[in-house]
C-alpha positions as CSV (number, residue, x, y, z in Angstrom):
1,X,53.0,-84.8,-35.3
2,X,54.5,-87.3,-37.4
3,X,57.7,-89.0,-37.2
4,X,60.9,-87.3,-37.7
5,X,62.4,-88.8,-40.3
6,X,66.3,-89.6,-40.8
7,X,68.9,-88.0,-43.2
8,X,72.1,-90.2,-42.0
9,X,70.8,-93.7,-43.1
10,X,70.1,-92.6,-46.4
11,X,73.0,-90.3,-46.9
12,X,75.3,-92.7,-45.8
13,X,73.9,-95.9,-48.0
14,X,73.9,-93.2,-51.1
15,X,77.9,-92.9,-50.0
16,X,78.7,-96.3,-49.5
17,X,76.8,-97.6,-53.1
18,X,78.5,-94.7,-54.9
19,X,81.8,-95.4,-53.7
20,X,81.3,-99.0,-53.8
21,X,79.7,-99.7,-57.1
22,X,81.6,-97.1,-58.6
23,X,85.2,-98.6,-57.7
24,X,83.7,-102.0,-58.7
25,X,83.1,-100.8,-62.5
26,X,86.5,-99.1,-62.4
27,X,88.0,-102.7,-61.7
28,X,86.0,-104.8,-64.0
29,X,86.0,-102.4,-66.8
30,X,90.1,-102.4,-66.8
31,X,89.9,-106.3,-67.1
32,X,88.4,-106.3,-70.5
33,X,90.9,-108.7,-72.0
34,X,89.4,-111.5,-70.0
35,X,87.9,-114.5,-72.1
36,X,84.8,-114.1,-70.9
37,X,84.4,-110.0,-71.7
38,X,80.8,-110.2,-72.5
39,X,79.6,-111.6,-68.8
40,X,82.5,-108.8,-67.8
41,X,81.1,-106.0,-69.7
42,X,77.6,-106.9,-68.1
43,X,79.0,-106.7,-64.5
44,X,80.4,-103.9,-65.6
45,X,77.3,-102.0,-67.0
46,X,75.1,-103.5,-63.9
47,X,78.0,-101.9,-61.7
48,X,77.3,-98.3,-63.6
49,X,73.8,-98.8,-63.1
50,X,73.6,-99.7,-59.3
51,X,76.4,-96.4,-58.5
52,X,74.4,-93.9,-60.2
53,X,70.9,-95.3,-59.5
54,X,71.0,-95.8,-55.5
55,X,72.5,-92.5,-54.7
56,X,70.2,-91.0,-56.8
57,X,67.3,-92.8,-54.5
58,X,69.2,-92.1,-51.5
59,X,69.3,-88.4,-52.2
60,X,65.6,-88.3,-52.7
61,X,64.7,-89.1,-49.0
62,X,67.3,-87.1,-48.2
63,X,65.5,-83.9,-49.5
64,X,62.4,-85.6,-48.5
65,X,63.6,-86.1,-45.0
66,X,64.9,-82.3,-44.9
67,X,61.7,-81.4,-46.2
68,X,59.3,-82.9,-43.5
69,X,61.8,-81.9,-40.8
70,X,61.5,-78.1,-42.1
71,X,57.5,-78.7,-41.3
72,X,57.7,-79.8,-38.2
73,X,60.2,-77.4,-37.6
74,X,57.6,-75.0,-38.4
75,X,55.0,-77.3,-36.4
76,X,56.8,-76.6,-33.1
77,X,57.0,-73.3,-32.9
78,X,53.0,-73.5,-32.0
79,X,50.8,-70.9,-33.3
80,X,51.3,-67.5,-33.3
81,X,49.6,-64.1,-30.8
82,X,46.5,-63.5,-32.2
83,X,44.5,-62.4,-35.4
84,X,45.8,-62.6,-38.8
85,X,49.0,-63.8,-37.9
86,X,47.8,-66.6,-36.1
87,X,45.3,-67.6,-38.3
88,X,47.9,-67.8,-41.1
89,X,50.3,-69.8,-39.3
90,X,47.3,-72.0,-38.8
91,X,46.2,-72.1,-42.5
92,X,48.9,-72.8,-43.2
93,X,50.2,-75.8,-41.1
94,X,46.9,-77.6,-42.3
95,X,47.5,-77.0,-45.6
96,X,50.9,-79.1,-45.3
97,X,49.0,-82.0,-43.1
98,X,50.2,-80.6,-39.7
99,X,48.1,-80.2,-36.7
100,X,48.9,-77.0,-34.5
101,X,49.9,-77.5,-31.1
102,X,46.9,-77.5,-29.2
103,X,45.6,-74.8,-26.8
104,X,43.8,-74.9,-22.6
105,X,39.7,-74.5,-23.6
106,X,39.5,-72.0,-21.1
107,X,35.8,-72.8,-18.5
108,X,34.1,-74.3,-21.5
109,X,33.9,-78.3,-20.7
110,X,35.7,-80.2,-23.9
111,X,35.9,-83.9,-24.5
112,X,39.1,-85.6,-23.2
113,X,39.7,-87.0,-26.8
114,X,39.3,-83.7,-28.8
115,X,42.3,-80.9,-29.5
116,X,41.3,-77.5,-29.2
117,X,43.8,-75.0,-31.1
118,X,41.3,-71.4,-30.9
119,X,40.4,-70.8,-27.5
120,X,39.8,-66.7,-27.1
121,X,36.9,-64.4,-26.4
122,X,34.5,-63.2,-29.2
123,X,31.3,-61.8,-29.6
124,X,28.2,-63.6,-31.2
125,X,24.7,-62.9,-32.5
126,X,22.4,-65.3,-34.2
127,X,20.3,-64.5,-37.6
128,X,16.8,-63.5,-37.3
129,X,15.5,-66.1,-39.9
130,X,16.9,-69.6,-40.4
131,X,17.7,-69.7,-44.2
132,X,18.5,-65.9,-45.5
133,X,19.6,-65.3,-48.6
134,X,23.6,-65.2,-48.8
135,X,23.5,-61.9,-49.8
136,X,20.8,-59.9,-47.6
137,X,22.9,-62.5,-45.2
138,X,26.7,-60.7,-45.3
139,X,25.4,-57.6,-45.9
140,X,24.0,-57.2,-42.9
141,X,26.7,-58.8,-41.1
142,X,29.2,-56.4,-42.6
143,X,26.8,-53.5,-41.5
144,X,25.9,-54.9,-38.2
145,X,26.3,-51.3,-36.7
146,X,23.4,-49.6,-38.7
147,X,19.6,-50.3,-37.6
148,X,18.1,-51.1,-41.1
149,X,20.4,-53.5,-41.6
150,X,21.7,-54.7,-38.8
151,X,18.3,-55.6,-37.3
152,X,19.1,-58.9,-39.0
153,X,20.7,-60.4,-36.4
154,X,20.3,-60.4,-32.4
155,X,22.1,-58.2,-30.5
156,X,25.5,-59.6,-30.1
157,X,26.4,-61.2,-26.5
158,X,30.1,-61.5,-25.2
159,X,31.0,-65.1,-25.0
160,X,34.0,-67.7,-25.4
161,X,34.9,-69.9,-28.0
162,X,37.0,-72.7,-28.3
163,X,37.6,-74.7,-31.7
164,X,39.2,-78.1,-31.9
165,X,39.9,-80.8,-34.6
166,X,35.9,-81.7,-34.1
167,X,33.6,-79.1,-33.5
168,X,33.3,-74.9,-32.3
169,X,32.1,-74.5,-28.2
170,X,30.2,-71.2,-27.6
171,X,30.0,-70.4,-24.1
172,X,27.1,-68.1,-23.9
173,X,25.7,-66.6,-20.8
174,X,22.5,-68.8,-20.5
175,X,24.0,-72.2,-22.7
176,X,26.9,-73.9,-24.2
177,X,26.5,-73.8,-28.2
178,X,28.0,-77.0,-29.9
179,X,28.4,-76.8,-34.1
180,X,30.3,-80.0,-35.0
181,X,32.1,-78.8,-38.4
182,X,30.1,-81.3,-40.3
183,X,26.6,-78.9,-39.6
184,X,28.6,-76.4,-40.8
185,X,27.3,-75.5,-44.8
186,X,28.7,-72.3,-45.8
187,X,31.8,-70.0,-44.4
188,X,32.2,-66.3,-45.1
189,X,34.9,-64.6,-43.4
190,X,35.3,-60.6,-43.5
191,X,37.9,-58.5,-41.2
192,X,37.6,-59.6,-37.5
193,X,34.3,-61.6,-38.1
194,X,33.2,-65.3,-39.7
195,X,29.4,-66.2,-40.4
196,X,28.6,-69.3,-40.4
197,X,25.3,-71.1,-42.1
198,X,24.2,-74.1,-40.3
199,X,22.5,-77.2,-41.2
200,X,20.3,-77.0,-37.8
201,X,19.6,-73.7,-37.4
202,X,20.3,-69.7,-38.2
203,X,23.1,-68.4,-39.1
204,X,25.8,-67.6,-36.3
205,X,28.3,-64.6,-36.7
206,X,31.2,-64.6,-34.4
207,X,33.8,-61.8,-34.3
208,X,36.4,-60.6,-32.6
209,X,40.6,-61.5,-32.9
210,X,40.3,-65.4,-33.4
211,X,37.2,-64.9,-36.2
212,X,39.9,-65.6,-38.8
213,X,41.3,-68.4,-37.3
214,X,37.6,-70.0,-36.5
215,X,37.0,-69.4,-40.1
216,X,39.8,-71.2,-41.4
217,X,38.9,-74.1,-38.8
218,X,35.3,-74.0,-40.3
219,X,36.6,-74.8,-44.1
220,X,38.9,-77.4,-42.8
221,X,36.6,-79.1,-40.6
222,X,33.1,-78.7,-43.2
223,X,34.9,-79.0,-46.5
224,X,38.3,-80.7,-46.4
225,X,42.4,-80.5,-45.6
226,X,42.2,-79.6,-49.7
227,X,39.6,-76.5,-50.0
228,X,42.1,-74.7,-47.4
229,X,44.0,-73.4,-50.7
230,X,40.8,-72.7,-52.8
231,X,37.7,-71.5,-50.4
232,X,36.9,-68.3,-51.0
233,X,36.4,-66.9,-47.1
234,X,40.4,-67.7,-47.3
235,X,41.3,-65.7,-50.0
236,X,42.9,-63.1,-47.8
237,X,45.1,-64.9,-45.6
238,X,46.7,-66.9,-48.5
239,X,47.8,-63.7,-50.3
């Protein structure tokens, strides 16, 4: 989280230079008749200049400051139950440059340096071939549940995930599965399931309540902090 920044020192110079300044062309300006009225009229002008100019810039971070605190306002509350919800509150706090608060992995072993922020059960099946067409692809991850189609991809296995600022953990029941975010090549996201192409292998589909979240992680981690308000497989969440 970043620093929280301060509204009183900037409120409070604004004041001060306003007041100040201010009063200062009030008294120059009523001592026109003085011989020297063009260095007076200067100091008085400057004077103008300095009143309206600071507190202007002192109202800036002002807002500013308000502004960031109103983030990390939002920051703290920490991320929300489950499913859409959560994975909104988590699109959006990367969207603004804030990291969600961060969540226990669960049994799956996670580096002491990492943050995870999805840690949930989900079910997950691999594709039968390593490069499928995108479109043969989500069909038959959207239609899983029929046999002509859905003989695509294995038989899904119950496992655990958790997702942190680095990579997804799979927890099978024979292996650990590891996809750091930059083998990640393409993210499609439908209700209550994300596929996933891989640089090093078949396609993965995981679904289940977090799928929405681990889709959002995917963009963030693959693609960039800036395709979180354009990708595609996001569309929903930011309506």
């Amino acid at each position: 989280m970043r620093k929280r920044p301060g509204v009183l020192l900037p409120l409070v110079v604004g004041i001060v230079a306003f007041l100040g300044f201010g009063w200062l062309w009030l008294a120059v300006e009523a001592d026109m008749s003085s011989p020297s009225a063009t260095i007076v009229w200067l100091l008085s002008e400057l004077a103008l200049a300095v009143a309206l100019a600071v507190p202007a810039v002192c109202l800036f971070f002002v807002i500013r400051a308000l502004h960031i605190r109103k983030l990390q306002a939002r920051e703290a509350i920490g991320p929300a139950g489950a499913g859409i919800a959560k994975a909104r509150d988590l699109l959006w706090a990367l969207s603004h440059g804030l990291l969600p608060q961060s969540e226990s992995p669960g049994a799956i072993p996670t580096d002491a340096t990492e943050s995870v922020f999805v840690s949930a059960p989900v079910a997950f099946a691999r594709h039968s071939q390593p490069q499928p067409s995108g479109r043969r692809m989500l069909a038959a991850a959207r239609a899983r549940a029929s046999t002509a189609l859905g003989s695509d991809w294995s038989s899904e296995v119950a496992a655990s995930v958790a997702a942190s600022d680095r990579r997804i953990l799979i927890l099978l029941p024979d292996e650990l599965l590891e996809i750091p975010y930059s083998d990640i090549t393409e993210v499609h996201a439908d209700a209550g399931q994300v596929v996933l192409r891989l640089r090093s292998g078949p396609p993965v589909l995981i679904s289940g309540s977090a799928a929405e979240s681990l889709a959002v992680l995917a963009v963030w981690g693959s693609v960039g902090e800036s395709a979180l308000r354009r990708h595609p497989a996001l569309a929903s969440l930011r309506s």
